[in-house]
C-alpha positions as CSV (number, residue, x, y, z in Angstrom):
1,X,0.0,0.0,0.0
2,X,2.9,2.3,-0.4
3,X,2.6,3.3,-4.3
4,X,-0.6,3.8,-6.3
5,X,1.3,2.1,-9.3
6,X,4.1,0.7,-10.6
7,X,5.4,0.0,-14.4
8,X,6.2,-3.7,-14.7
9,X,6.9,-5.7,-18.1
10,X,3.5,-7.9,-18.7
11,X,4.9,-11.2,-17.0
12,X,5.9,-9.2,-14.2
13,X,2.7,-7.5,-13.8
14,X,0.9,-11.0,-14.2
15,X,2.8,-12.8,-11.3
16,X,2.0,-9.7,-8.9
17,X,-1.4,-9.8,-9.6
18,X,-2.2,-13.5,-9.9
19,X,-0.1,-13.5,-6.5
20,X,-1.5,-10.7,-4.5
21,X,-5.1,-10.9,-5.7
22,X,-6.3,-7.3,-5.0
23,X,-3.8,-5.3,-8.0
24,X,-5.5,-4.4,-11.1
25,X,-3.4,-4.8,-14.5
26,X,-3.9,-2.1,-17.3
27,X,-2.6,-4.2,-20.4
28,X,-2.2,-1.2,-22.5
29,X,1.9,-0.7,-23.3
30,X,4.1,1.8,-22.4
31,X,6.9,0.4,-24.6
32,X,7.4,-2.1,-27.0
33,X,10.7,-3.5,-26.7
34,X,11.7,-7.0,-28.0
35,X,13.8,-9.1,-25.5
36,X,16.9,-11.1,-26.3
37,X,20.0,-12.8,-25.4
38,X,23.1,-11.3,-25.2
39,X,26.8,-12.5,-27.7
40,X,30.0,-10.8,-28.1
41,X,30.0,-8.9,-30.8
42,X,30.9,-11.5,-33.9
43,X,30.5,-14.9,-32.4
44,X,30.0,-17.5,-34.4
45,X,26.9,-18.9,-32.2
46,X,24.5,-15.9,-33.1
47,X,23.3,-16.6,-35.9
48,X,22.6,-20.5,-35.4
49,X,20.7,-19.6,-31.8
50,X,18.5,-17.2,-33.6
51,X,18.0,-19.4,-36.8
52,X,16.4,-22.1,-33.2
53,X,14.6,-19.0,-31.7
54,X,13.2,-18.1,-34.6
55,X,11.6,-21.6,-35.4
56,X,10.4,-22.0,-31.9
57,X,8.5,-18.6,-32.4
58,X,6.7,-20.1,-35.5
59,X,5.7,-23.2,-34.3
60,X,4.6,-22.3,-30.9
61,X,7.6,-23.6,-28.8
62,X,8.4,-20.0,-27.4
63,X,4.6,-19.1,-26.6
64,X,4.4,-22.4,-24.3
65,X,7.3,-21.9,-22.7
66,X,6.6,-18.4,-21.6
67,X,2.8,-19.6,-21.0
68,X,4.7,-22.2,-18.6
69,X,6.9,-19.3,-17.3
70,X,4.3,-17.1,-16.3
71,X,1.7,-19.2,-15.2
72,X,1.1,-20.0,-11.3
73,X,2.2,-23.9,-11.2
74,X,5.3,-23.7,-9.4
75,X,5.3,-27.6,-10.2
76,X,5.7,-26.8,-14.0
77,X,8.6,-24.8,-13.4
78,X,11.6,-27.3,-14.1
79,X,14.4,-26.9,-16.8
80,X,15.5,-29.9,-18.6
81,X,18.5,-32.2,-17.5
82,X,21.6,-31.4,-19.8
83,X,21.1,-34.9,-21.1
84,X,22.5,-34.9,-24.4
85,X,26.3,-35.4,-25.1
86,X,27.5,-32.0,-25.4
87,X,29.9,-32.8,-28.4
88,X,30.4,-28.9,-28.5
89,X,31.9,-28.1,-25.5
90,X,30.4,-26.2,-23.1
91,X,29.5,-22.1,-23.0
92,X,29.5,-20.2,-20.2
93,X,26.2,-17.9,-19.6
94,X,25.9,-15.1,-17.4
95,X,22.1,-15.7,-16.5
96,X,20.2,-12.8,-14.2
97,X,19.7,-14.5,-10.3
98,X,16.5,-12.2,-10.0
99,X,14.3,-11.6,-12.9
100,X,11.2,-13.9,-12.9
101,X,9.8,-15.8,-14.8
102,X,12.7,-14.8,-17.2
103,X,15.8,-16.0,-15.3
104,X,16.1,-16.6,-11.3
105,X,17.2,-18.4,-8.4
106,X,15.2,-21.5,-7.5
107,X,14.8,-22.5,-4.4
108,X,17.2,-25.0,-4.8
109,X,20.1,-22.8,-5.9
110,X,19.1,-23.8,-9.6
111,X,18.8,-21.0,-12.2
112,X,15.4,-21.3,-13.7
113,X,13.3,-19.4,-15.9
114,X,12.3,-18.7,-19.5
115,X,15.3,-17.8,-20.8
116,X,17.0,-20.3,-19.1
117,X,14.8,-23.0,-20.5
118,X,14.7,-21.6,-24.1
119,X,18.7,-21.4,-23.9
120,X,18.5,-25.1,-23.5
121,X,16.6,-26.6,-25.8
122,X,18.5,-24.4,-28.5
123,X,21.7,-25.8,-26.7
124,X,20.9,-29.3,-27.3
125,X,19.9,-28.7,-30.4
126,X,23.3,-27.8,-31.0
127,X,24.6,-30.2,-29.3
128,X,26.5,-27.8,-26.3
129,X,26.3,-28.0,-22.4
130,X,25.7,-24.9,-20.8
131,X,27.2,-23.8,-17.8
132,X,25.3,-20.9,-16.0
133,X,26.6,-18.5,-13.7
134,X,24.2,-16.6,-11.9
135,X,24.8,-12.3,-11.8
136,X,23.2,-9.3,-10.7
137,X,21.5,-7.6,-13.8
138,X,24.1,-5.2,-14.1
139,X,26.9,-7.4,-14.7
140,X,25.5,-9.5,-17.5
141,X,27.0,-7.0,-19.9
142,X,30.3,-6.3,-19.1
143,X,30.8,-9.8,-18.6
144,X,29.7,-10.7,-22.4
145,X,31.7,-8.1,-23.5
146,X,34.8,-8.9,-21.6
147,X,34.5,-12.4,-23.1
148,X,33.8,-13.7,-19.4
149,X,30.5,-15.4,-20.8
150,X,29.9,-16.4,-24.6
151,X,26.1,-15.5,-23.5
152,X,24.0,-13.5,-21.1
153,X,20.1,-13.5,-20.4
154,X,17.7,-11.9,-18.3
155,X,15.3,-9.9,-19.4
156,X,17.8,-8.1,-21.6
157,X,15.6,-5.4,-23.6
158,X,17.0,-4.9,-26.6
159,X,18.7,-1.0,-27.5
160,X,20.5,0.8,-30.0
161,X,23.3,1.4,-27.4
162,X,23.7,-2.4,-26.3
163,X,23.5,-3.3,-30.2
164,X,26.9,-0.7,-30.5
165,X,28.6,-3.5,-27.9
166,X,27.2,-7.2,-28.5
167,X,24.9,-9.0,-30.5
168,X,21.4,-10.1,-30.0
């Protein structure tokens, strides 16, 4: 009861309200701003993730996941075992520890979310492991950019001033 309002993304605003009961949600945007996952500028990996992410938008992989992300079954909310033989290698991720249902701490000490989940299934597609280190928002950046993570995620709006420093 200390604000009269507060500007949220829309999975944001959802949780609050579908946790709190007695907040009202005005779906009309302030901002469209498309998401995405952070690469040092030229890597190799870009393009083949987005080729993944793309085809998970068009047949309806990406909606569920965020459907699963955002819903209210805490039960739901699993990643996937890195079961798959990771002939790649392995790439470090810097990966948000606060930002649900887009990447955060589970109660378990496991990084969860959707971005962690989409990272995956792209990642097994391509046959790496991914090993996530979870950061403060702020650091997600400057770590991609020092070549201290080959990815980053978490709610990363996309800019014309974070396009001047690594791909999305």
């Amino acid at each position: 009861g200390k604000i009269d309002a507060a500007v949220l993304n829309e999975a944001i605003g959802q949780l609050t309200i579908d946790r709190t009961g007695d907040t009202a949600f005005f779906p009309e945007p302030v901002s469209e701003k498309e998401q995405g996952v952070a690469f040092p500028k030229g890597s190799k990996l870009h393009a083949a993730w987005n080729e993944i992410i793309q085809r998970m938008r068009e047949d309806g992989t990406a909606d569920a996941l965020w459907d699963k992300w955002c819903s209210n079954d805490a039960s739901a909310k699993t990643v996937p075992k890195q079961d798959w033989p990771g002939a790649n290698g392995t790439l470090d991720v810097a990966a948000c520890s606060s930002l649900e249902p887009c990447s955060y701490m589970g109660e378990g000490g496991e990084v969860l979310g959707y971005d962690i989940e989409t990272l995956l299934y792209a990642a097994k597609e391509l046959d790496y492991h991914l090993d996530f280190t979870a950061v403060e928002f702020s650091e997600i950046m400057s770590m991609v950019q020092a070549g201290k993570a080959d990815m980053g995620c978490g709610s990363i709006l996309i800019s014309a001033e974070r396009e001047e420093v690594v791909d999305f």
